[in-house]
C-alpha positions in Angstrom: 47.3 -2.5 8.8 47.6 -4.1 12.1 46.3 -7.3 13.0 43.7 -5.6 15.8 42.9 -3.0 13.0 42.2 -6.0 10.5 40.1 -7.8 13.1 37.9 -4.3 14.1 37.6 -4.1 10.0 36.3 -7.7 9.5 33.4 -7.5 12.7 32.4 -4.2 11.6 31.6 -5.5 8.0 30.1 -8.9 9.7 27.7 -6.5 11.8 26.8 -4.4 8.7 25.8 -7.0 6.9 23.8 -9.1 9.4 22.0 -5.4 10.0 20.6 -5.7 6.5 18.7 -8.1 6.8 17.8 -6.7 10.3 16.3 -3.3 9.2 14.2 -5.3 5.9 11.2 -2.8 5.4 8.0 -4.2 4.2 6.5 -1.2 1.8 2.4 -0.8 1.8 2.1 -1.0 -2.3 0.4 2.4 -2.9 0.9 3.8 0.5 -2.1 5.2 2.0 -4.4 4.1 -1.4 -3.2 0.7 -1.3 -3.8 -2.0 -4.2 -7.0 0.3 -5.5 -7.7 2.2 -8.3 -5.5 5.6 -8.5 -7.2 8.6 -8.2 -6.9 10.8 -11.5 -3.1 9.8 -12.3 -4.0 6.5 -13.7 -0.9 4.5 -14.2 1.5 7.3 -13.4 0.3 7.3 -9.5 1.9 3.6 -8.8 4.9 4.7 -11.0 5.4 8.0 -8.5 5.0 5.7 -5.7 7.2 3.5 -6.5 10.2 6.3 -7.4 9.6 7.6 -3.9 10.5 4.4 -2.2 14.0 2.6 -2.3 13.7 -1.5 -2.5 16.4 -3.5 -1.1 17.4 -7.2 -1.3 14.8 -8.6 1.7 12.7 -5.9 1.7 8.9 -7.3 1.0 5.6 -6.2 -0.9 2.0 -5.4 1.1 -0.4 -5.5 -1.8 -4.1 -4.5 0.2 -7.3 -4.5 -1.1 -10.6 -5.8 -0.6 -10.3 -10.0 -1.5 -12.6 -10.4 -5.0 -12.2 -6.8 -5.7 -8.7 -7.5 -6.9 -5.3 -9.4 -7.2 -1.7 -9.3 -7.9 -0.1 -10.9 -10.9 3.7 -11.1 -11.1 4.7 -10.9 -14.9 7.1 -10.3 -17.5 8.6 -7.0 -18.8 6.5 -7.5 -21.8 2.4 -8.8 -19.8 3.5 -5.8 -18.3 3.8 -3.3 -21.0 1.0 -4.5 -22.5 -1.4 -5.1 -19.9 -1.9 -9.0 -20.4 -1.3 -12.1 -18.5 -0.4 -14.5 -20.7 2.3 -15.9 -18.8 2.1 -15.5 -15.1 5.3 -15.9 -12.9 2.7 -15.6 -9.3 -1.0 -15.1 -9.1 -2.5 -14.0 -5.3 -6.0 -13.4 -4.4 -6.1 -12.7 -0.7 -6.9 -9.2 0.5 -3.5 -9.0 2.2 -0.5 -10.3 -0.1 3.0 -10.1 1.5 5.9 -10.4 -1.3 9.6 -11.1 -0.6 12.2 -9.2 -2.5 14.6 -11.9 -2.4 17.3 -10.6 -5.4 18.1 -7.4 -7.1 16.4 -6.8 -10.4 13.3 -5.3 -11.4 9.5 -7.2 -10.5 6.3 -6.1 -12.3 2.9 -6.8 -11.0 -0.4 -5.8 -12.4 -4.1 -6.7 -11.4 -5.4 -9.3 -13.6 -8.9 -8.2 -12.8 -9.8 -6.9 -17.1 -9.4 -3.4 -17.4 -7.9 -2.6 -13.7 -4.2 -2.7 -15.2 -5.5 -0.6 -18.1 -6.8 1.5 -15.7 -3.1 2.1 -13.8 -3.0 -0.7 -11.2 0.0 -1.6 -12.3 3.5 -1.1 -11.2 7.0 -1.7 -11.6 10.0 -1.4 -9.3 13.9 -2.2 -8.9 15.5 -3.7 -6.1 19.2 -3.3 -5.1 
């Protein structure tokens, strides 16, 4: 490879990565429904939603809903499963909750609200 070949390579990869973080898209949790009670699919509608969406590294969370009718509870794999909070990783209560996607794994939030998580407001999602 040529030396003007090698430096072409090397910018292109520089501009690919610094585009990124550029085009970050910040997904609406629920999409039109929001952070609400899903209509007749109970926990399966936020599970859909999120398999129709791909999350990236710098991507972020909109978690809306109406502030006392709600919240968002980072947990565990296992709060998660089982519908509990016993050990919170982040708790918000405002009506609009922006969350950063800051490494590649998977998150799972639920409401804490009793019975809202029971009732499917819960959801779980991998980002690359």
């Amino acid at each position: 490879m040529t030396s003007y070949s090698m430096v072409v390579t090397v910018m292109l990869a520089v501009v690919l990565l610094a585009a990124r973080d550029t085009f970050a898209v910040e997904h609406k949790v629920g999409g039109a429904l929001g952070w609400n009670y899903p209509p007749n699919q109970g926990a399966e509608y936020f599970a859909n939603w999120a398999a129709q969406n791909a999350f990236h590294v710098g991507d972020s969370l909109s978690f809306e809903y109406i502030a006392g009718t709600h919240n968002v509870v980072q947990v565990d794999r296992s709060d998660y499963d089982a519908c509990t909070v016993t050990r919170p990783m982040q708790l918000y209560n405002a009506n609009k909750v922006i969350v950063n996607l800051p490494r590649p794994g998977t998150y799972y939030y639920i409401c804490g609200i009793k019975g809202h998580c029971d009732y499917g407001m819960k959801v779980a999602l991998t980002v690359t």
